[in-house]
N, C-alpha and C positions, 0 to 999 in steps of 0.2 A: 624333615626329609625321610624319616625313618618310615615316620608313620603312611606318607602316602606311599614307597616302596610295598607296604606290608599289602595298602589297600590295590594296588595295581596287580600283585600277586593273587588276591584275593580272586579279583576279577577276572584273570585268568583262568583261572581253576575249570576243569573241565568236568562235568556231573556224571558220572559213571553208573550205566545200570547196576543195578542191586545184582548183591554176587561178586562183582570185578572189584577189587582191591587197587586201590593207587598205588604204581610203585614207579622209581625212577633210577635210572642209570646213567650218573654223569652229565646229571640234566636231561636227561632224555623222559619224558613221562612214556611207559612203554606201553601202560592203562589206555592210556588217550590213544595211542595209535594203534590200537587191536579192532576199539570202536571205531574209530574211521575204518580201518580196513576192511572189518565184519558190514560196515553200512554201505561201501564200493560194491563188496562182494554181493550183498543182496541186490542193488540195485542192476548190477551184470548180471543177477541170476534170473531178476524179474526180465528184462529185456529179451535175453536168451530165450525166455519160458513165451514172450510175446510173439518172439521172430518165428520160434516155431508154431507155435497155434496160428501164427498169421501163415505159415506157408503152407500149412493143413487147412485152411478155409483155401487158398488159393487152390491147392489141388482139388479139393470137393468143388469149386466153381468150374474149374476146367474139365471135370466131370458133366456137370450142368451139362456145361456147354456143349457137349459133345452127343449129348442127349438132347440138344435144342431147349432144354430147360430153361428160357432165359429168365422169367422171374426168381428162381432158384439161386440161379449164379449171382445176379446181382445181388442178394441177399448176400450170399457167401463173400463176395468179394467186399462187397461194404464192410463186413468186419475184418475183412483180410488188411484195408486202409486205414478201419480204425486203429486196431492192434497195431498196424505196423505204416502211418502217413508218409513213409517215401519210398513204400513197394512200388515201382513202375510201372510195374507190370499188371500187378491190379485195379490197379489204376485205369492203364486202358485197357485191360480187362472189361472193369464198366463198363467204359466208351462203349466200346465193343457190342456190348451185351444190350444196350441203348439204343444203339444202332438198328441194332437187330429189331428191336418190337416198336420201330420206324420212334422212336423219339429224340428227332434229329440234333432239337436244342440243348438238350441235357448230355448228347453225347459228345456235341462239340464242347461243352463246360468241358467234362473228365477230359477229354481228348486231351487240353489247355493245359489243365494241369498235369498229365502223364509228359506231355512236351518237356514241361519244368523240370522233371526229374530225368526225363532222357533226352537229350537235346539230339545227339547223334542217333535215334533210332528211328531209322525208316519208317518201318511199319507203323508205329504210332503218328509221322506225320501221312503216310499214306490216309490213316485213320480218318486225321483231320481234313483231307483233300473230300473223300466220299461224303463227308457230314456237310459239307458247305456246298458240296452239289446237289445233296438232297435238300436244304435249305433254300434251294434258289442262288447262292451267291456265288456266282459262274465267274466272275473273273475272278476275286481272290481265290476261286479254287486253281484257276487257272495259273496264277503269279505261283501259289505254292507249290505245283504238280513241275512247273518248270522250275524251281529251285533244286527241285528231287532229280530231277532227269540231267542236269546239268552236271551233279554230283556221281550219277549211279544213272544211264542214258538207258540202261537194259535193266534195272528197276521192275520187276515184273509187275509190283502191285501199283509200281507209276505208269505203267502201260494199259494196265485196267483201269485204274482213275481217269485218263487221257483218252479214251476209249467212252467212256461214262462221258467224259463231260462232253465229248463230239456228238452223244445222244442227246445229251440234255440242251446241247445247241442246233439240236435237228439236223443234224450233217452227218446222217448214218453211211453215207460213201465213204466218208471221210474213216468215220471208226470203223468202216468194212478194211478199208486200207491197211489202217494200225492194227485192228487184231490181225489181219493175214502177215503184217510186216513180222509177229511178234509170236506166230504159228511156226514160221519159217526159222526163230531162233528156238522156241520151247516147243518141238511137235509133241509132245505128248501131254502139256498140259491141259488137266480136265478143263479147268475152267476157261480156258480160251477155246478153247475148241465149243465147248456150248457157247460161248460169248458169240463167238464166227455165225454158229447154227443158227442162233437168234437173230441177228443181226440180219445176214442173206435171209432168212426166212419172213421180216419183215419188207424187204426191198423187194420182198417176192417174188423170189429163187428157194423154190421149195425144194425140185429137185437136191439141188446144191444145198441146201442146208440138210438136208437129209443124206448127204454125201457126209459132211462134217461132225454129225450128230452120231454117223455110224461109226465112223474113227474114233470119238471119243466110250463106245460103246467098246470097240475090239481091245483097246487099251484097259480100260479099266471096268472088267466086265463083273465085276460084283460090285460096284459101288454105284447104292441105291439112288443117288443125286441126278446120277447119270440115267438112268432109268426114266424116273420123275421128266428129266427135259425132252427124253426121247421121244415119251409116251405126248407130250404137248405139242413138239413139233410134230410126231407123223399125225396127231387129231388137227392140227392145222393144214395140213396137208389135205384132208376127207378120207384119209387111211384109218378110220374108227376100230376095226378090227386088231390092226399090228399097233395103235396105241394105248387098246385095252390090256396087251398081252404085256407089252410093256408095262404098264401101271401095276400088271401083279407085280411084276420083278419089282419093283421098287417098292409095293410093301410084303415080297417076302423077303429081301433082306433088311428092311427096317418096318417092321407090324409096327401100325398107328401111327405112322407119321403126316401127319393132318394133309400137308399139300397135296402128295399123290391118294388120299383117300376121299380130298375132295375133288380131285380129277375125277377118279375114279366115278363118283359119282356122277358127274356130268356128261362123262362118256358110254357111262350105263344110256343114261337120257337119249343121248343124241343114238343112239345104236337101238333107240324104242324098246330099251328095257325099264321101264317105267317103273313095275313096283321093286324093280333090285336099285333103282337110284333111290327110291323112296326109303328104303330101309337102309343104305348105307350113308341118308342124310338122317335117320333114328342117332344111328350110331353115335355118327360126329356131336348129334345136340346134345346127347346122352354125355358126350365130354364135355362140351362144351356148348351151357347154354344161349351163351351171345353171338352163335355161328349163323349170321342172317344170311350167308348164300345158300347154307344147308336148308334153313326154314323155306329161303326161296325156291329153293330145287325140288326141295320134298313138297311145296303148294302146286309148281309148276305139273311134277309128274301128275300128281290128282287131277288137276284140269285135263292135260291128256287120257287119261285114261276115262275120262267123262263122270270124275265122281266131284262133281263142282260143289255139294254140298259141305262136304269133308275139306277140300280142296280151301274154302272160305272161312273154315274153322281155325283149321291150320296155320293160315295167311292171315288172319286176326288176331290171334295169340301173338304173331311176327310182331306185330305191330303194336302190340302194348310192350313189348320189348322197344322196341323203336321207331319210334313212329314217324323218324323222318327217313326209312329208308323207301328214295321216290320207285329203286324195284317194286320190291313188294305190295308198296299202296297201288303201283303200277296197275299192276295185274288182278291185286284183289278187287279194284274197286271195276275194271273190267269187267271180272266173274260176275259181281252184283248187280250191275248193266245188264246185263245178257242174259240173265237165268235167274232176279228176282222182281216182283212187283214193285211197282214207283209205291206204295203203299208200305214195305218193306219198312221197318224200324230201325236197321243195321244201314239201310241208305242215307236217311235221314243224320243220322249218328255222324258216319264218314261224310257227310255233306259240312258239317258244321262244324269239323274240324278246318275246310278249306276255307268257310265263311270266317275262321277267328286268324286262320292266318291271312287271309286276304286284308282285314281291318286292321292286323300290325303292319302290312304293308303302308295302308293306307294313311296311316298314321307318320308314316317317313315318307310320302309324296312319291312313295314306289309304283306309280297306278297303272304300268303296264303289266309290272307280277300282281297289281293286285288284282286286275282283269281277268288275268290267268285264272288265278285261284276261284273268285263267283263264278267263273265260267266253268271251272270242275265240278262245283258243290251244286250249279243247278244242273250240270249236266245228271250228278247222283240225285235227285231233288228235284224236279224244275218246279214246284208251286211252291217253294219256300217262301215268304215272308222276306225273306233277304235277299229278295230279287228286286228289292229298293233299294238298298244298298249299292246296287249294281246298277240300276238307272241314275241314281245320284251322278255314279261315276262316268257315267255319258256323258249327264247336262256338264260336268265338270270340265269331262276335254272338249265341249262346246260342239257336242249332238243336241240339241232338243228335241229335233223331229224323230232319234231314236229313244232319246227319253221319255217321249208323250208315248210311244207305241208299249213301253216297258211296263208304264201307268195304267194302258189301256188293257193292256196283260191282265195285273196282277188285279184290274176291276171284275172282268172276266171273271176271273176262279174267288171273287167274292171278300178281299183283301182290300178294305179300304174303311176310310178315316177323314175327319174332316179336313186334314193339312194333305191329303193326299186328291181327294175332289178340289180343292183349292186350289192345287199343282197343275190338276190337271184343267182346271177353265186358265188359268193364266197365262199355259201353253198353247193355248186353241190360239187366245186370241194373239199372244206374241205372234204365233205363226200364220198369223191370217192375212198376211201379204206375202208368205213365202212365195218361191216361185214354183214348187209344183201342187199350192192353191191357186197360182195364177194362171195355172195350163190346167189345172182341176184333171194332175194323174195322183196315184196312189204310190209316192215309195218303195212300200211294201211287193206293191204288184209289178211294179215296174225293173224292180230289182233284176238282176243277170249276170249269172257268173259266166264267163264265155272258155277257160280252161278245163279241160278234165285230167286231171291224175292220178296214176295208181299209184299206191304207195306200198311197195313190195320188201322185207327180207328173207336172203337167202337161210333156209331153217339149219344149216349146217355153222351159220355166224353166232360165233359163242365167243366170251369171252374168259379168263379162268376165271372171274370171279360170278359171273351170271350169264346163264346157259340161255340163248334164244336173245341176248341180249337185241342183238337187233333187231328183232319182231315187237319187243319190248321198247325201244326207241322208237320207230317206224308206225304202235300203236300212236304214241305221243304227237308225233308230228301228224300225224293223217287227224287229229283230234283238235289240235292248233287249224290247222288248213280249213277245220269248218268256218273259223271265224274270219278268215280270210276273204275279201268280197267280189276277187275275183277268178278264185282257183275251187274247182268244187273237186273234193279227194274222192276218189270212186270206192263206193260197199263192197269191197274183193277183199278173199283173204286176203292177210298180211304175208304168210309166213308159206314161202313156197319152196318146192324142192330145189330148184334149179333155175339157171336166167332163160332158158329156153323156153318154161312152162307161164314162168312168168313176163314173158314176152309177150306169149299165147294168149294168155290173158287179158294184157291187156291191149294186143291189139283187136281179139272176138271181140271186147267189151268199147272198141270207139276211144278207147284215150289217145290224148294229143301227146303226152308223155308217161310214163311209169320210170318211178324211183326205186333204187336197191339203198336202202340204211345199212353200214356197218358199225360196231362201236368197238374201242380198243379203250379200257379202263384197268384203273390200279383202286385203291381205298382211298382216295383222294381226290383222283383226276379222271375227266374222262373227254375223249373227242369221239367228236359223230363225223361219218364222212359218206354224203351221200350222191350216188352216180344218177344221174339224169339220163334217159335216155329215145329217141323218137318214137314212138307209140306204132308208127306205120311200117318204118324198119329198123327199128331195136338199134338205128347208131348213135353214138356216145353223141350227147347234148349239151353236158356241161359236168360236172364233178363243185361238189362244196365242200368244207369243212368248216366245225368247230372247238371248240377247246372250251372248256371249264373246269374251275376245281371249287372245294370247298360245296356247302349245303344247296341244295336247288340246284346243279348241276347237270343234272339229265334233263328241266324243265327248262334251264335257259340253254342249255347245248342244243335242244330240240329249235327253240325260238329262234336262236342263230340262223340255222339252216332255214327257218321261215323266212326272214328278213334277206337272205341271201338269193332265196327263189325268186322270193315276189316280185326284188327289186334289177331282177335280171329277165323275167319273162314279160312282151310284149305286152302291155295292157292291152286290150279291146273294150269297147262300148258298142253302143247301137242307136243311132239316127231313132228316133219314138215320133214325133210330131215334126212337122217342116208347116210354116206360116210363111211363105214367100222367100225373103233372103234369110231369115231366122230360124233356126233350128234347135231342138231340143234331147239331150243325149241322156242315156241311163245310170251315167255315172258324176261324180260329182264331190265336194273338198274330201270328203272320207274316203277316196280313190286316188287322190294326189292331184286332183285336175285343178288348173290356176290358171289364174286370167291372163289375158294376152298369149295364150302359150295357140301355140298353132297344130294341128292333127290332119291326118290323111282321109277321106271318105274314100270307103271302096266299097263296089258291087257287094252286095249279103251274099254270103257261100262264094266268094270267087279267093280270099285268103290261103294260103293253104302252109302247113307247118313244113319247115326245109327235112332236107331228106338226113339233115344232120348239124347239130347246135339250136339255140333257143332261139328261132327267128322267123317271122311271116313270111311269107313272098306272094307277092300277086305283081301283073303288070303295068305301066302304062296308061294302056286304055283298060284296066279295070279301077284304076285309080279316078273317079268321077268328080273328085272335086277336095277342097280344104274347111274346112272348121276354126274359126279363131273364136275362143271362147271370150265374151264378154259380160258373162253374168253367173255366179259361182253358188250354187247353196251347198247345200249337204249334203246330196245323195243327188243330185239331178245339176246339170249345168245346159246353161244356151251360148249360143256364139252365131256367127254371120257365116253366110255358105260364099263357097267362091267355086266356081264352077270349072271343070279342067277341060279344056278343049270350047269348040265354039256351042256347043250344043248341052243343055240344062238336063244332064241325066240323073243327077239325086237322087232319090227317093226313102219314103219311111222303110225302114229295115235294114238300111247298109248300116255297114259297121264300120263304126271311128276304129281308127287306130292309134293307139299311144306310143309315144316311145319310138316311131319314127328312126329308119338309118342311125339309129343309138345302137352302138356296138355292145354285145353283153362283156360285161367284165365277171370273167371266172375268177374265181375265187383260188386262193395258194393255203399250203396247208403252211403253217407260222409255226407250229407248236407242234415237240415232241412227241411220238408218242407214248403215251404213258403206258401203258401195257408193257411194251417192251423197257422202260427206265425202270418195271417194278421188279423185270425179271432176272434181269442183269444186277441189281440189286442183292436180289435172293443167293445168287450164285456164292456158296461156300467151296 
């Protein structure tokens, strides 16, 4: 008994650093409880020593921030949550800061976790309402925006998130409503009052936003943000002068703040001050070398001022930076069209960048972008080698008679091989019962585009992030329309002052209609919206819109608005050969013509386009008879005539008409616009 007491004590015994003496009082070891207390103490001291360096990286991040610094901050604030994981505040600080340089996913994480720690604090779940609208998930933003407003109904940063997601659900009346409802309680807040400005000024009430945009100007007349919006909406306006004046104010009280410097820039541009936008996109690259609007802006200005060589130098370099921005390739591969020899080594180059992305299309069974793409690179190119590639893809969607022509092409300029003569006798004779061997006409020559369109933008339509964007669009599409088989886009500039001039235009030039392209883009997203209108007197015809986001987006946004024209304007054809009750028309399955379908003959030249909307009109008795088509090739179809009235008026040269008392269905705009979702965003 004795001896395990002794060993129990033993094991007790507490090891005291060297120096400390064991003493005891009454059984009390008072050795033992110094070193506890001295190892509390450190430990409290360490903490202490952490809480503070954490709230000193907090304050340097909220410096950041207030510099716009947000790489900075987040740095700061990542140690402010190391040193200290249940700062709140730094926490969504992060969010915040995440938010900010659009990385929507990572700021909804921190958001999540700053929630944890602050359950009751608004503003961090306001945080998380804006992060799941930029994300796309519009009803949980929606569920949590109303938990906020149930709690706290006048919430003002639940009244901007509620307002946000009315935009992102295309219902800008809606959020016109809520910010006025919310003007009306906070008149003097900045940022509703820009919110208002934006808003009316997209529903286009420029006046009226320009009403709004000044109120927030008389209230808070040194704060540069204000300035920045002011300066955007009067250049939305065509008020270039009062929104240059403005852009100084906002960077002379914040010098280099990139937004309004690269307004600035753009409004140099559009005010035809070409080499002062050029130098103040120097600047910005000079910050910042990934700044692809400034490359574009500073390539743009060189092309206006006619220094194209410079202009393609410049626009080259862009593009080893990034070479999928379809801007810049835009324009550059334009310039090289225009102003160098097919002979050209830099054409070639940029050709075969289209030709390798067209083959990873093709490779995923994409073969209307892959189409696109050969169609670009021989446009930069036409005698490439890889303009087989591109007949492949005919015989594929089940052309041969244009694949045999493609063959005969590339025989022509000397491009050929024994599996490529071999191609070509096996299509002879495949097609040696076609039926326009059996009428013994030519395809090629029989061909007819019966539309003419001008394809016009107004040179004042810019967007913030690319200047002339819509000339820039409206290049693309008029570029798409050549492949089109029955709309021919008319050789008119693109980019005109006014819709007057460009009325002018196109109606001296004979067009049946001319198009205005506009574009509203953010770094993500972007919709085309484009106004149709009658060629003889300028009335509204029809209105489209598209949407896209993500890579290729100006190139299928453009093809939208293709697919939307084509399949809204009248077809026409033309009566070529008549053998008794049989007749033989110019167009055929690559034009949509199918069997049994029935068409109008009318007198040639008696059609005439309506004085408003996308529609033929002829009469009665200029309507001479019907077409039921009974025999379909590829470019050429026949069918049997049925005569209208008692008397056989037919003849070769009238023109079929497709499409027939089919109503055009206009197209609705679906999709937000993202221009405005980027700038309402912005708003601090």
């Amino acid at each position: 008994m004795s001896k395990k007491l002794t060993e129990s004590k033993q094991k007790s015994k507490v090891t005291l650093p060297s120096g400390i003496k064991s003493k005891s009082y009454n059984g009390f070891n008072i050795s033992a409880f110094l070193v506890i207390f001295m190892l509390l103490f450190s430990t409290f001291s360490l903490n202490a020593q952490n809480q503070a360096s954490s709230a000193a990286y907090y304050e340097r991040g909220r410096n950041y921030m207030a510099d716009e610094n947000w790489y900075s901050a987040v740095e700061a604030f990542l140690e402010c949550v190391r040193l200290n994981p249940a700062h709140a505040e730094g926490t969504a600080a992060i969010a915040e800061c995440y938010y900010e340089l659009a990385e929507f996913d990572e700021a909804l994480s921190w958001v999540r976790k700053a929630r944890q720690l602050a359950r009751t604090n608004m503003s961090v779940a306001n945080l998380e309402v804006f992060s799941l609208i930029a994300l796309g998930q519009l009803d949980t933003a929606s569920a949590r925006v109303s938990e906020i407003l149930a709690v706290e109904p006048y919430n003002r940063e639940a009244l901007f998130a509620a307002g946000e997601l009315d935009i992102a659900r295309n219902r800008p009346s809606e959020a016109l409503l809520r910010y006025r409802d919310a003007v009306r309680r906070y008149p003097d807040d900045r940022r509703l009052l820009i919110s208002l400005a934006l808003v009316t000024l997209s529903l286009g009430d420029g006046d009226t936003a320009l009403t709004y945009i000044n109120s927030a100007l008389t209230q808070h007349p040194g704060d540069y943000r204000v300035f920045y919006y002011a300066a955007y909406i009067y250049s939305m306006n065509n008020r270039v002068t009062d929104a240059i004046r403005y852009a100084e104010r906002s960077l002379y009280y914040k010098p280099g703040h990139e937004p309004s410097q690269s307004l600035m820039a753009t409004l140099r541009y559009r005010n035809g001050e070409y080499e002062e936008a050029a130098r103040i996109c120097d600047v910005s690259i000079a910050s910042n070398r990934q700044d692809m609007s400034a490359w574009y802006l500073k390539g743009l200005s060189f092309i206006r001022l006619g220094r194209t060589a410079e202009a393609i130098t410049v626009l080259s370099t862009a593009i080893s930076i990034n070479e999928n921005d379809e801007f810049i390739r835009a324009i550059l591969e334009e310039a090289l069209i225009s102003s160098t020899a097919l002979e050209d080594q830099r054409r070639a180059r940029f050709a075969t960048w289209h030709f390798n992305k067209a083959r990873n299309f093709r490779q995923r069974n994409l073969i209307e972008q892959a189409l696109f793409e050969y169609r670009r690179g021989l446009r930069l190119n036409p005698f490439s080698a890889d303009r087989r590639e591109y007949a492949e893809l005919l015989r594929l969607q089940g052309y041969p008679a244009r694949y045999l022509e493609e063959l005969y092409f590339l025989q022509d300029q000397g491009v050929t091989d024994r599996n490529l003569t071999d191609a070509v006798e096996a299509y002879n004779s495949l097609l040696s019962n076609a039926l326009f061997r059996q009428w013994q006409v030519n395809p090629v020559d029989v061909a007819e585009r019966h539309w003419k369109i001008a394809i016009f933008s107004l040179a004042g339509q810019s967007s913030f992030l690319h200047a002339d964007a819509g000339t820039v669009a409206a290049g693309v599409v008029r570029e798409l329309l050549v492949h089109d088989r029955n709309i021919t886009p008319m050789n008119l500039e693109t980019r005109q002052a006014t819709f007057s001039q460009g009325f002018r235009q196109a109606r001296e030039n004979g067009a049946d209609y001319f198009m205005l392209v506009s574009v509203t883009e953010n770094e993500r997203d972007i919709s085309i919206k484009a106004e149709v209108f009658v060629g003889r007197t300028g009335s509204p015809a029809g209105t489209f819109y598209t949407y896209r986001t993500g890579t290729d987006r100006l190139r299928d946004a453009s093809r939208g608005i293709i697919t939307q024209l084509s399949s809204s304007m009248p077809a026409r054809g033309r009566l070529l050969i008549r053998r008794q009750g049989q007749a033989l028309i110019n167009k055929g399955r690559a034009d949509g013509i199918q069997l049994n379908a029935v068409y109008d003959v009318v007198k040639r030249g008696r059609p005439q386009t309506a004085n408003e909307g996308l529609a033929l009109l002829y009469s009665n008795d200029e309507l001479v008879g019907r077409l039921t088509i009974t025999s379909v090739d590829e470019e050429i179809a026949i069918g049997t005539l049925a005569r209208n009235g008692f008397f056989d008026r037919i003849e070769p040269g009238d023109e079929i008409i497709f499409q027939s008392g089919r109503a055009v269905q206009q197209a609705t705009e679906t999709a937000a616009n993202p221009e405005l979702r980027a700038l309402l965003r912005s708003i601090r």
